[in-house]
N, C-alpha and C positions, 0 to 999 in steps of 0.2 A: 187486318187480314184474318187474323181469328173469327173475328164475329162474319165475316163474309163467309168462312169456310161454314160457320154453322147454319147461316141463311140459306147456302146452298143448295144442302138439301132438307130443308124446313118446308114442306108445303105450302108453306103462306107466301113464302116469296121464290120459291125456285122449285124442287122435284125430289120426291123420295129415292130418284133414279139417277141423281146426277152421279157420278163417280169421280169426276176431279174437277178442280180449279183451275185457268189460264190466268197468264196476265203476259203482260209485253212492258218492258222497259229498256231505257238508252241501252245500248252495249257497252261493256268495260274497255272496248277499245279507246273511248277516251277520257277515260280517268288514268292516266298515266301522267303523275303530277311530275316527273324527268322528262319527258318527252316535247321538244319543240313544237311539235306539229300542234300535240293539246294544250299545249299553251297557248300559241295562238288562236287557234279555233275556239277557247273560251273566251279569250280576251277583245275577240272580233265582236262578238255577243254579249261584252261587257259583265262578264264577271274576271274578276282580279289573281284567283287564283282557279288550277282545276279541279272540281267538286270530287267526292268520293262516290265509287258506284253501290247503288243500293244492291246490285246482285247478291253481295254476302250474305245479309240481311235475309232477303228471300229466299238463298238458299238454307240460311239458319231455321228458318221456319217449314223447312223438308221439298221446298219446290226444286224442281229441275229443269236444268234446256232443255231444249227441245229443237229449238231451229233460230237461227240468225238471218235477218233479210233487210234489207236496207230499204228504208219507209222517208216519206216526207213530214217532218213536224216542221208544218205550215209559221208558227212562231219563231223558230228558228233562221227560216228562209232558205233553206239546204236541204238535202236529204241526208238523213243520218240512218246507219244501223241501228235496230232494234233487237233484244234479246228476246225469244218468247220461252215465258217457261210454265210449268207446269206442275198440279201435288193431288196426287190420286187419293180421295177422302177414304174413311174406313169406316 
């Protein structure tokens, strides 16, 4: 995610005008490793326990929400929430 922030605005790959970064990932509404409901909804898609949400993560490295909307990951077979978040370069 680092080196992405720096391509950003590198003119070789992106624009001296870009002013922040997006990204979109799962929501934390199912990383709730007590919660019935995400247990089974992992466990239907065959993993064993419920995974950790990377939002911390992202947000450790200064991104922020911005909006939540519920997307189809075609993999999945479901439509799931996604978080989109955001980190305004400097």
């Amino acid at each position: 995610m680092l080196e992405l922030q720096k391509y950003a605005s590198d003119p070789r790959y992106g624009s001296r005008n870009c002013k922040a970064v997006t990204l979109d990932t799962l929501s934390d509404r199912y990383n709730k490793p007590d919660d019935p409901e995400c247990i089974a909804l992992w466990r239907n898609i065959g993993y064993e326990k419920v995974p950790r949400s990377n939002i911390p993560w992202y947000e450790s490295l200064g991104f922020r929400r911005y909006e939540e909307e519920r997307l189809r990951y075609h993999d999945a077979g479901s439509s799931w929430y996604a978080v989109y978040m955001r980190k305004e370069l400097v």
